[in-house]
C-alpha positions in Angstrom: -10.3 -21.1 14.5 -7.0 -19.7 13.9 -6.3 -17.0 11.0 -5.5 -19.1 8.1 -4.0 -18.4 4.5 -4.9 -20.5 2.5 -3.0 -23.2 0.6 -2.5 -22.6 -3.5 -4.0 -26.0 -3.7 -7.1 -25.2 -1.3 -7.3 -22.1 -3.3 -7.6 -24.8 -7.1 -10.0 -26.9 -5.9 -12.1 -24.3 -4.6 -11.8 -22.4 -7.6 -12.6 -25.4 -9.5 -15.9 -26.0 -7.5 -17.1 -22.2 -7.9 -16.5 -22.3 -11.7 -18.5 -25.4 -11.8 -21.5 -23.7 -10.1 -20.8 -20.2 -12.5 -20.8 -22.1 -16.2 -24.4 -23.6 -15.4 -23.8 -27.3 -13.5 -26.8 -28.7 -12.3 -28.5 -26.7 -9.8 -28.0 -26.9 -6.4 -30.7 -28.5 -4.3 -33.1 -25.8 -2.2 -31.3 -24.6 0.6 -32.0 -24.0 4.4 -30.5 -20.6 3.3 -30.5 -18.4 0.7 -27.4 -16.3 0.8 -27.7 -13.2 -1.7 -24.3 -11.7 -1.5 -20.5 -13.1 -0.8 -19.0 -9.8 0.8 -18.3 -9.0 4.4 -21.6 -9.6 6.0 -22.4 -12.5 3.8 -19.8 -15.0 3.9 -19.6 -14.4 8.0 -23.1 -15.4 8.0 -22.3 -18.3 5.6 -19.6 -19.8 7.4 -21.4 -19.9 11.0 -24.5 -21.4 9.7 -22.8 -24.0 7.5 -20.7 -25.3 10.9 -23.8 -27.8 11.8 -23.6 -30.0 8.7 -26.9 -30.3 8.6 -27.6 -27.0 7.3 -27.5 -26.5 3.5 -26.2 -22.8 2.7 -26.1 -21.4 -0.7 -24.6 -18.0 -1.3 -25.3 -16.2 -5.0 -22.4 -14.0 -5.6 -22.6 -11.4 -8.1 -18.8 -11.4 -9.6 -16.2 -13.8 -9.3 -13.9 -15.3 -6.6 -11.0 -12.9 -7.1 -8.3 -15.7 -7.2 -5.0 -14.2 -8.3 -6.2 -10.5 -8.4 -3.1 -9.0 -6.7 -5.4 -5.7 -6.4 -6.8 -7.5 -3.7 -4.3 -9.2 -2.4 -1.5 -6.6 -2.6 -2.0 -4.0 0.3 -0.1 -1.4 -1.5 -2.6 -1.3 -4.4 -5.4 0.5 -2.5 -8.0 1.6 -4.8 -6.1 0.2 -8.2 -9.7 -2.5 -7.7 -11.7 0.8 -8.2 -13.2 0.8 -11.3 -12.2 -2.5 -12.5 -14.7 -5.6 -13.5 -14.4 -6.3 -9.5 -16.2 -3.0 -8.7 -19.8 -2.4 -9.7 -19.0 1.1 -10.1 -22.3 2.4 -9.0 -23.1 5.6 -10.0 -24.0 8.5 -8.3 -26.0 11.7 -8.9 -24.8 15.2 -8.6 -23.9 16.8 -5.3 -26.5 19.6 -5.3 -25.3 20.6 -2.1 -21.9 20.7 -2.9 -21.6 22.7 -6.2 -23.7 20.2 -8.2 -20.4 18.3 -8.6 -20.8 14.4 -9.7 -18.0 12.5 -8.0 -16.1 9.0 -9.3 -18.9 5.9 -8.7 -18.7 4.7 -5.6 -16.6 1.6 -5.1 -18.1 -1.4 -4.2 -16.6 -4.9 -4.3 -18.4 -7.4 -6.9 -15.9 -10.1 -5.6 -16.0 -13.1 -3.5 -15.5 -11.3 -0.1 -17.4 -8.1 -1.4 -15.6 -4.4 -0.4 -13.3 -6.5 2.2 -11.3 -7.1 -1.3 -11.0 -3.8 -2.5 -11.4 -1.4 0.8 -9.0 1.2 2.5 -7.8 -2.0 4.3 -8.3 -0.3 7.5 -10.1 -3.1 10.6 -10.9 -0.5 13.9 -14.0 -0.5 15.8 -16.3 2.5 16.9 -17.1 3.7 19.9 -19.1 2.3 23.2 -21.5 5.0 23.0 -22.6 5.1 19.5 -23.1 1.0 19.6 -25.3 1.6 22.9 -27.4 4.0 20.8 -28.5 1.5 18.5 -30.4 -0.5 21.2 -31.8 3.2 22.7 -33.3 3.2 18.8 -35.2 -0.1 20.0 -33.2 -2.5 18.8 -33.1 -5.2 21.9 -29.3 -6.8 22.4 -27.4 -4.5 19.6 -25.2 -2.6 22.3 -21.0 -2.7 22.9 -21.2 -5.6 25.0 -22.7 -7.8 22.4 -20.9 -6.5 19.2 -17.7 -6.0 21.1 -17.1 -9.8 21.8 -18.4 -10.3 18.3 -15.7 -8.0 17.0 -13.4 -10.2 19.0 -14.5 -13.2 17.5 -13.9 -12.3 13.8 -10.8 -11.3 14.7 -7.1 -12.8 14.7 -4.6 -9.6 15.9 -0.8 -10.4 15.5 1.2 -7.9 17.6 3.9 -5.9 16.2 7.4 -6.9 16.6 8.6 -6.5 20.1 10.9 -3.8 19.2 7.8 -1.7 17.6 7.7 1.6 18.8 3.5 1.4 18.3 1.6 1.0 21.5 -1.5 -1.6 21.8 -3.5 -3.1 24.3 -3.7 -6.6 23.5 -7.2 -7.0 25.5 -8.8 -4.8 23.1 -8.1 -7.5 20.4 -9.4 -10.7 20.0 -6.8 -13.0 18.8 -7.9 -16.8 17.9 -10.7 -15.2 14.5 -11.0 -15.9 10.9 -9.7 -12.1 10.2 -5.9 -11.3 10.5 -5.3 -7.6 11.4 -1.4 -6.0 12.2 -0.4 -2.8 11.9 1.6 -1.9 9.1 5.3 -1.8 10.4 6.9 0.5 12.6 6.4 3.5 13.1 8.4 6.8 11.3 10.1 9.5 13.6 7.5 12.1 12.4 4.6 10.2 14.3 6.0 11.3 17.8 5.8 14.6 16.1 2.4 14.4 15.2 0.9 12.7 18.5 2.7 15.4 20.5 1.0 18.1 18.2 -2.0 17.0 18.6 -1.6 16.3 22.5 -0.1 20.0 22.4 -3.5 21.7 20.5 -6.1 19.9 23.2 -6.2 16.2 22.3 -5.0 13.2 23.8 -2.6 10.3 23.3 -5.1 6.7 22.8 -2.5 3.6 23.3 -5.3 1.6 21.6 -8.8 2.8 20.4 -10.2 -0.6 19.8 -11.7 -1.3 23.3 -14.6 0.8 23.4 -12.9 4.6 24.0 -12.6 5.5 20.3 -11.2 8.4 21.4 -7.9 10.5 20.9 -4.7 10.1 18.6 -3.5 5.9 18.0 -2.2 4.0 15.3 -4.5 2.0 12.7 -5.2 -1.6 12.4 -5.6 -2.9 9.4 -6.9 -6.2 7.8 -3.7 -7.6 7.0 -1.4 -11.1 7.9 1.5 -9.3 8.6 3.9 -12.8 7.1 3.7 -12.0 3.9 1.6 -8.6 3.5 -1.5 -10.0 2.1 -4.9 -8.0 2.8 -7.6 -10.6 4.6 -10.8 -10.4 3.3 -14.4 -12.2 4.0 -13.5 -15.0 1.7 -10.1 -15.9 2.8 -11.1 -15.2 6.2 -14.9 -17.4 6.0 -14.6 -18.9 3.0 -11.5 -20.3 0.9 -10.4 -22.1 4.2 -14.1 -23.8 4.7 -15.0 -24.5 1.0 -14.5 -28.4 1.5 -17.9 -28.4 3.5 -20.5 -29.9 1.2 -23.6 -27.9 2.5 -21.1 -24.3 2.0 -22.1 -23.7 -1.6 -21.4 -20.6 -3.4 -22.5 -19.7 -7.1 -20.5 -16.9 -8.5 -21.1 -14.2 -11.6 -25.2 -14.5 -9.7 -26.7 -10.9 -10.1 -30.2 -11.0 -7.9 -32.8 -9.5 -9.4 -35.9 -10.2 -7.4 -37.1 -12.3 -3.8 -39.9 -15.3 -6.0 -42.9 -15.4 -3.5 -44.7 -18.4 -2.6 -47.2 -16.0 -0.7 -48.0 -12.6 -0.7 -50.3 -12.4 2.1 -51.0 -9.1 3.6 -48.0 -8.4 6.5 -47.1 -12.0 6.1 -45.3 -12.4 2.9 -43.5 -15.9 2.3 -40.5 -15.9 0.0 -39.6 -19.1 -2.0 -36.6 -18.0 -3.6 -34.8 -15.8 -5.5 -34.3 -14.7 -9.4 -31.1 -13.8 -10.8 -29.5 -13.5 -14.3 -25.8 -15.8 -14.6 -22.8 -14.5 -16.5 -24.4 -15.4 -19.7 -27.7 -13.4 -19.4 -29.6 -16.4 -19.1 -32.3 -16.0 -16.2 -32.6 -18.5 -13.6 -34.0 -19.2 -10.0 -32.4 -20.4 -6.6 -35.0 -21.6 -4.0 -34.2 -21.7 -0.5 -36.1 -21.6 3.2 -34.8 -18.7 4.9 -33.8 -15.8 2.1 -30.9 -13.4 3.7 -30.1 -10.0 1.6 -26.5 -9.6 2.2 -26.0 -6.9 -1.3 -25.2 -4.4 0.5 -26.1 -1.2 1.2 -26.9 0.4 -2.3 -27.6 -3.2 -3.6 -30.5 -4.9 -1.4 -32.6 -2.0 -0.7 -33.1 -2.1 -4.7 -33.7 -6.2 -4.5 -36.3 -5.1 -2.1 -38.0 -2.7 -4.3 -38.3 -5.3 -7.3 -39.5 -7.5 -5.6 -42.4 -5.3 -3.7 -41.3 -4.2 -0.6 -41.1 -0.6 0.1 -42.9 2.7 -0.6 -46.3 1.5 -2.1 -46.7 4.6 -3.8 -43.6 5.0 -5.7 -43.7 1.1 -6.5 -47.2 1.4 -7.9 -45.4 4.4 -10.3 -43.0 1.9 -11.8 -45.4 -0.7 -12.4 -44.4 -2.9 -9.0 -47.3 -5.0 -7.5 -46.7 -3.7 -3.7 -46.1 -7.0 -1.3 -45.2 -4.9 1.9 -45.9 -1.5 2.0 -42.5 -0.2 4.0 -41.5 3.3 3.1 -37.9 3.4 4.6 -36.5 1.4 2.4 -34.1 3.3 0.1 -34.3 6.0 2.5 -31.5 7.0 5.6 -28.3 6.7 3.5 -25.4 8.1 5.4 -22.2 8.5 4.5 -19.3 9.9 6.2 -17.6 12.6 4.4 -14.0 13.4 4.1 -12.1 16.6 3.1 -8.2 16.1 1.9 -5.5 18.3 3.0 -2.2 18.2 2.7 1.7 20.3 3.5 4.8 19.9 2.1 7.6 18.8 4.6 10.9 20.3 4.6 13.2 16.9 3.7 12.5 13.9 1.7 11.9 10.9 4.5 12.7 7.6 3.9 9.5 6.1 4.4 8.8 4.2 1.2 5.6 4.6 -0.6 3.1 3.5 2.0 3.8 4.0 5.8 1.4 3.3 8.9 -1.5 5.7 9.3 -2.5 7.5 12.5 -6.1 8.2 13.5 -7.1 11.4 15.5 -11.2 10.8 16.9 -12.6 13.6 18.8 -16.0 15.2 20.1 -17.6 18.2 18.4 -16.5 19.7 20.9 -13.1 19.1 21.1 -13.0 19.8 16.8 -14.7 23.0 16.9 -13.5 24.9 20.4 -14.7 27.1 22.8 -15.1 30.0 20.2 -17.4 27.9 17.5 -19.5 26.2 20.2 -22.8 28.2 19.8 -22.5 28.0 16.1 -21.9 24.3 16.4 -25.0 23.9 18.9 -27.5 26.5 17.2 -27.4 24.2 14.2 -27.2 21.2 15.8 -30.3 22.1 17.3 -32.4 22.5 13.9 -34.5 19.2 13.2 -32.9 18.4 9.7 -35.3 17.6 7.2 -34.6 14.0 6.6 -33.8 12.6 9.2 -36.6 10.8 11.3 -37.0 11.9 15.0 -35.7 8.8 16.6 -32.8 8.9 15.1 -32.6 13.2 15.2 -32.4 12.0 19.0 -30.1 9.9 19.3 -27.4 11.8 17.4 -28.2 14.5 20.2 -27.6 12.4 22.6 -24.3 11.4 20.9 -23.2 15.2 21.1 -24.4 15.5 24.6 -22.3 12.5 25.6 -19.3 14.0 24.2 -18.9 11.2 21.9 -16.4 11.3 19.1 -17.6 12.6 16.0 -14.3 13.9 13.4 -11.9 11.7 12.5 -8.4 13.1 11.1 -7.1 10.2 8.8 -3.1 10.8 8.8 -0.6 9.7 6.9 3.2 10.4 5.1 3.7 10.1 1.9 6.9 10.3 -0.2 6.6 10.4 -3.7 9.6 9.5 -6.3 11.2 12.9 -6.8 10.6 15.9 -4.0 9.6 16.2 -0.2 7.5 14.2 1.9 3.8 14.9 2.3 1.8 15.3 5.3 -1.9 14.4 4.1 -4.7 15.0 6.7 -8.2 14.1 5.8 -10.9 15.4 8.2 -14.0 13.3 8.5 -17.6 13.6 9.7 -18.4 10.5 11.1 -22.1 11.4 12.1 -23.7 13.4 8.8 -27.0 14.3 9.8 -27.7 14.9 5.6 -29.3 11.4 4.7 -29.5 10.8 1.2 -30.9 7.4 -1.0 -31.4 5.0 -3.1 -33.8 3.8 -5.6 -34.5 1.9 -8.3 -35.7 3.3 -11.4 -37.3 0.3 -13.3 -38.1 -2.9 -12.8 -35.5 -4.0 -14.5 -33.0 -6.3 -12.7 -29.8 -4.9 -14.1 -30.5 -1.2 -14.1 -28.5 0.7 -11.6 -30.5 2.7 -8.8 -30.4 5.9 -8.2 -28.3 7.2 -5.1 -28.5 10.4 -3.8 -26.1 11.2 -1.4 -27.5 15.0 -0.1 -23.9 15.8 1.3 -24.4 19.2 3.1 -28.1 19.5 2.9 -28.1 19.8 6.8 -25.8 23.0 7.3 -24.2 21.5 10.7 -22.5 19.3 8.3 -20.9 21.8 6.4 -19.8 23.8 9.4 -18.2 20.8 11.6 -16.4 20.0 8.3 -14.8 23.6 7.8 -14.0 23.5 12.2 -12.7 19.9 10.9 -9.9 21.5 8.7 -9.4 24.5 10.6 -8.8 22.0 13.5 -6.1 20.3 11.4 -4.5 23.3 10.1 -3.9 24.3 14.0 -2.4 21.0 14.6 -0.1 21.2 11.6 0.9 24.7 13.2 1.4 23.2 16.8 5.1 22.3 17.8 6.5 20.0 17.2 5.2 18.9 14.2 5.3 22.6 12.9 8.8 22.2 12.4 8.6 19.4 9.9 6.6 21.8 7.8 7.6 24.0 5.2 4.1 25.3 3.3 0.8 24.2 3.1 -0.3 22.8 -0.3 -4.1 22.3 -0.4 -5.6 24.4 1.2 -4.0 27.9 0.6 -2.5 28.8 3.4 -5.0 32.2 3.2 -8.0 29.8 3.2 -8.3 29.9 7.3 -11.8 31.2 8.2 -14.5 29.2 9.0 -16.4 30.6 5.6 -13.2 30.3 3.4 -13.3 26.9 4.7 -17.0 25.9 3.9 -16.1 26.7 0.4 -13.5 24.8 0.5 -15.3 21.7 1.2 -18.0 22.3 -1.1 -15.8 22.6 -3.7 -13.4 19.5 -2.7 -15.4 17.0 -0.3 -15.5 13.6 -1.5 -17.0 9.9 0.2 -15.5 7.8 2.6 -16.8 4.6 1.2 -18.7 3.5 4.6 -22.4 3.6 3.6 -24.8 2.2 6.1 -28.7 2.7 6.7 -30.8 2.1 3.5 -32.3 -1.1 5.1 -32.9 0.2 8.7 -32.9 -1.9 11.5 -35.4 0.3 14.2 -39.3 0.6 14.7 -41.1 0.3 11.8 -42.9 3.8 13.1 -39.3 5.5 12.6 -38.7 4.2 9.2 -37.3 0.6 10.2 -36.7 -1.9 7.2 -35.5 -5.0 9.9 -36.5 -5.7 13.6 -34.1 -6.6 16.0 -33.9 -10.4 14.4 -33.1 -8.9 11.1 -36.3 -10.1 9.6 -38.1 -7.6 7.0 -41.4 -6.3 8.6 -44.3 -7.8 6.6 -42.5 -10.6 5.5 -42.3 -14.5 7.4 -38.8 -15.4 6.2 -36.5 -12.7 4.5 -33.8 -11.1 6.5 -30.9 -8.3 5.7 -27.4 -8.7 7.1 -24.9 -6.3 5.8 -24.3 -2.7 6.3 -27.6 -1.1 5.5 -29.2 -2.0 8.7 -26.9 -0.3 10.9 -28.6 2.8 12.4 -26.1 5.0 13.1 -21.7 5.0 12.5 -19.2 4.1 13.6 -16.3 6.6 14.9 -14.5 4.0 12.5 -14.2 2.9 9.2 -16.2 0.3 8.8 -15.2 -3.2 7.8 -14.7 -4.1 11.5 -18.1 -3.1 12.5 -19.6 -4.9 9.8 -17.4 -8.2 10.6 -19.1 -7.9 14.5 -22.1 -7.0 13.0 -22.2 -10.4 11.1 -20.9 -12.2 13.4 -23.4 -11.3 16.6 -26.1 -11.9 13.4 -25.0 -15.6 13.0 -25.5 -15.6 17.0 -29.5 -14.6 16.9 -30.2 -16.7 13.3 -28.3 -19.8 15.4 -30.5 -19.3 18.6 
């Protein structure tokens, strides 16, 4: 299937059918499956099962279908969707590790199509050896060469024009999927600049970092049909184009409260359905077969708690009848942390307000150089206190195999009156500090408590500050040391490794690509899902979406998730 856009009539009568299902028409007949959640992962599942027609999908959606939100559609308003009525705006608790500061909630998309509506926009794919890991976990079949042809699948790449100055490999693309991804336009002169800096300071040039090398300095992909500048999402990738199909149904403004249980029998629970509250506050029920938790990963750890699965103990507390005892889930949140930076140029470029963005992936090694390298390994070395020893391993391993670990997100900005500015943002894509997520109550519409723990492992902190000292040496590298004029943030005094660990503290914020709370691994090493997805203890309820994955991507993460789904539709189909 081709990348389509779809029609402004295609876009009515689909509308027209999803209102129908929000204001309370009559309920839809018990489905094959259960769908909870309309985001990335859940409308990628949706689609593929609903292509045999004899499969009856339902999909409860917790906000509405988006139509006409040029916040979604409009590339150029990245994060205008935050903390609007298409964000749940979940909360989040104080960063005792980093100052005891409480940051902005965190953005999630309540939205037909999920956080594909309102995310960076950025579609790039991780590394070979951190998707290999997740089968050394246990996880039979989850390695590169089953979730890179997945990635190819979801994916529809349109080359840039054939005078582009941008470099690509068109083999690391797949080009016939649901999702359109370009890059934004050409490139400005002070990318050579930049690429040759970092070549110059001990990187490397990457014509294309989608094919399994995630490593070096390459321009970015993002989700975008390059015709007319509109972001692609889940739902006008998977959905808008396929909502004629009769057994595709989708009810919208659905918050899930709880999985209804026909049987609770020890290890072999046997869900019947699933309780949610519609836009009006009225409670009602959805029954279906097969029920797949697609809420994300701060929003169906929490469905799992309600409806008792997960730590026995702390459900017993709340006043939760426990179903499965299964104390991972909540637990294993990561989330990759980024630190901004930024230096005044010495001339106003015509670039425009948005201009393409480069990413530089390297190996702790690479990042932190010969003269941090004991540091780095001495506290690599110390077990970190919640992290479980399978996956302690495997992020060794990860180090060991030189595998890329700090991202620096680049870009140009030039604002209305004044220079350019050169913004880096250094990122730890492996934390080692695993934070969580809760609920509080038993109440449905209560938001959970997430704990992030930034910085409780001190190797975190450290490969953070060796993150900006790293970019403050490529900003002084010819030639793009030329373009520069002063630092702004940091001080240009703030250059040791300690001046930089305060620094972060002090000005660290999230990344946006939470994975883990659901954890697909061993049950023995705090596993949620087996291989097949399917919730230990339980006969028929599954999670697909981003809390199962074990461990990041060197990537931001839409495109993992969309191969992710995709190789997911694969096993549920077989």
């Amino acid at each position: 299937m081709l990348a389509f856009t779809p029609s402004f009539a295609a876009l009515v009568a689909a509308a027209a059918a999803l209102v129908g299902y929000a204001q309370g028409a009559a309920a839809p007949a018990p489905a094959d499956y259960l769908i909870v959640g309309g985001g990335t992962a859940g409308l990628v599942l949706a689609n593929r099962l609903s292509e045999d027609p004899k499969v009856h999908v339902l999909v409860l959606e917790g906000g509405g279908d988006g139509l006409g939100n040029v916040n979604i559609s409009d590339f150029r308003r990245v994060g205008a969707a935050w903390g609007t009525d298409i964000d749940w705006q979940f909360p989040t608790q104080p960063l005792k590790y980093a100052n005891n500061r409480t940051l902005t909630p965190g953005p999630r998309g309540k939205v037909l199509g999920g956080s594909s509506a309102i995310n960076g926009d950025v579609f790039d794919r991780g590394d070979a050896r951190e998707y290999d890991q997740w089968e050394v976990l246990g996880n039979t079949g989850w390695n590169f060469n089953s979730l890179f042809p997945a990635g190819q699948k979801s994916e529809h790449f349109y080359p840039p024009p054939a005078d582009s100055d941008i470099e690509y490999v068109l083999s690391h693309h797949g080009t016939t999927g649901n999702v359109a991804t370009s890059y934004s336009r050409n490139a400005p002169p002070i990318h050579d600049a930049i690429i040759s800096s970092v070549a110059n300071s001990g990187g490397f040039k990457s014509s294309d970092l989608e094919g399994g090398n995630a490593t070096g300095i390459a321009h970015v992909t993002n989700a975008r049909l390059p015709s007319n500048d509109t972001r692609a999402t889940s739902a006008t990738a998977y959905y808008f184009p396929y909502s004629y199909r009769p057994n595709f149904q989708v009810i919208l403004h659905a918050t899930a409260t709880r999985i209804l249980w026909s049987s609770t029998d020890e290890e072999n629970a046997v869900a019947s359905g699933i309780e949610y509250v519609d836009q009006s506050g009225v409670t009602r029920t959805a029954s279906g077969k097969t029920v797949v938790l697609s809420a994300g990963t701060w929003g169906s750890p929490p469905i799992l708690e309600r409806s008792g699965v997960g730590n026995a103990t702390y459900l017993s507390s709340l006043g939760i009848k426990s179903v499965v005892d299964l104390p991972g889930v909540g637990e294993n949140l990561s989330e990759q942390t980024l630190v901004p930076m930024q230096w005044q140029l010495n001339s106003s470029l015509p670039l425009g307000d948005v201009t393409p963005f480069l990413l530089n992936v390297e190996s702790v090694q690479t990042t932190v150089g010969p003269a941090n390298l004991a540091t780095a390994e001495s506290l690599l070395n110390a077990p970190p206190p919640n992290l479980s020893p399978a996956l302690y391993d495997a992020h060794k391993r990860l180090y060991q195999n030189h595998t890329t670990w700090v991202e620096d997100y680049i870009a140009v900005s030039t604002p209305a009156e004044g220079p350019s500015v050169l913004v880096m943002y250094p990122v730890n894509l492996h934390p080692l500090s695993k934070g969580s997520v809760h609920i509080v109550s038993s109440n449905g519409l209560e938001y959970p408590k997430i704990e992030y723990n930034f910085f409780q492992n001190p190797f975190d902190l450290f490969l953070m500050a060796a993150g900006c000292a790293r970019a403050q040496k490529i900003a002084s590298t010819p030639p793009l040391s030329d373009w520069i004029v002063a630092p702004i943030a940091p001080a240009a005094n703030v250059n040791t490794i300690d001046a930089l660990q305060d620094y972060v503290r002090s000005n660290a914020a999230y990344t946006n690509h939470i994975i883990g709370t659901a954890l697909m691994a061993p049950r023995q090493d705090g596993g949620v899902v087996d291989p097949h997805l399917k919730v230990y203890g339980t006969k028929n309820v599954y999670v697909v979406d981003a809390s199962v994955i074990p461990i990041e991507p060197a990537a931001h993460l839409q495109g993992t998730v969309y191969a992710f789904a995709e190789h997911a539709a694969t096993l549920f189909k077989q």
